[in-house]
C-alpha positions in Angstrom: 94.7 97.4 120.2 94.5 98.8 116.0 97.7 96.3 116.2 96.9 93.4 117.6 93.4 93.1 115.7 95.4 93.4 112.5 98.1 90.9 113.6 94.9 88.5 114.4 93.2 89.6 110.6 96.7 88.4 108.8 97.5 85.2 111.3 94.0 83.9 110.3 94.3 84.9 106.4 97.6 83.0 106.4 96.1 80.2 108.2 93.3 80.1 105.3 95.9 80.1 102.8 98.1 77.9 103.8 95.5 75.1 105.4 96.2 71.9 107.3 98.9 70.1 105.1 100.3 66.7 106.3 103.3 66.8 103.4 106.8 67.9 104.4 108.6 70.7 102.7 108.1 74.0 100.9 104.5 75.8 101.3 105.3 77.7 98.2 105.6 73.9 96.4 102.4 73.0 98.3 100.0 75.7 98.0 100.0 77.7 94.7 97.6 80.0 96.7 97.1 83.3 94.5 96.2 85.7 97.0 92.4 87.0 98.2 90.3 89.7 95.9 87.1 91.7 96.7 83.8 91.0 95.7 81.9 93.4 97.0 82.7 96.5 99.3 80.7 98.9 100.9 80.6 101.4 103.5 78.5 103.5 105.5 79.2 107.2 105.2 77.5 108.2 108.3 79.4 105.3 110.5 82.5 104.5 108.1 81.8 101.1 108.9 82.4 99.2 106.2 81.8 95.3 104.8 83.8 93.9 102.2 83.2 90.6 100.8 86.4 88.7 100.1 87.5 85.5 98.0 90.4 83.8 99.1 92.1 81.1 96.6 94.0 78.5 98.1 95.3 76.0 95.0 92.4 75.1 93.3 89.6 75.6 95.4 88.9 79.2 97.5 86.4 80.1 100.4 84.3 83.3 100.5 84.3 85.7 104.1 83.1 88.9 105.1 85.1 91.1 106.6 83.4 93.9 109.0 85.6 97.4 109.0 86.2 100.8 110.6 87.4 102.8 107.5 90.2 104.6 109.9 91.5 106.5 106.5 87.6 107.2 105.5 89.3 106.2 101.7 86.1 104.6 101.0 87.3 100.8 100.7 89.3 98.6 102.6 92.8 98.8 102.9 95.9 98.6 104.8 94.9 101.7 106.7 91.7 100.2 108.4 91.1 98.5 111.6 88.9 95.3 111.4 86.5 94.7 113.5 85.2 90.9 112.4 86.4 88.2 109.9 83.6 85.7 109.1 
């Protein structure tokens, strides 16, 4: 289940960062996309659910989503060793 919610968190970043694009050819010659960085991050200690505020820049423009989190590692942040819970 961990796996397939984080193969669905990834197929729907990529899908944000790479967009609808109705040119032929190279993504990388497309998209100059630089990636996503946290705003804001915080979790509860008591639940180690967590929400983390993300900003994802595709080319020149970039979108804003929250991301809701079990902090599986209890690191206090999000990170490769969570399971997601919602993307919105």
């Amino acid at each position: 289940m961990k796996r397939s919610i984080i193969l669905v968190t990834f197929t729907l970043l990529a899908i944000l960062l790479l967009g609808p694009s109705s040119q032929v050819g190279s993504f990388a010659q497309q998209i100059p996309g630089t990636g996503f960085s946290i705003v804001s991050d915080t979790v509860d200690e008591t639940t180690d659910i967590g929400e983390a505020v993300v900003k994802v820049t595709h080319g020149t423009t970039s979108s804003t989503h929250t991301i809701t989190y079990e902090d599986s590692n209890e690191d206090g942040g999000l990170d490769c060793g969570d399971t997601i819970i919602s993307i919105s």
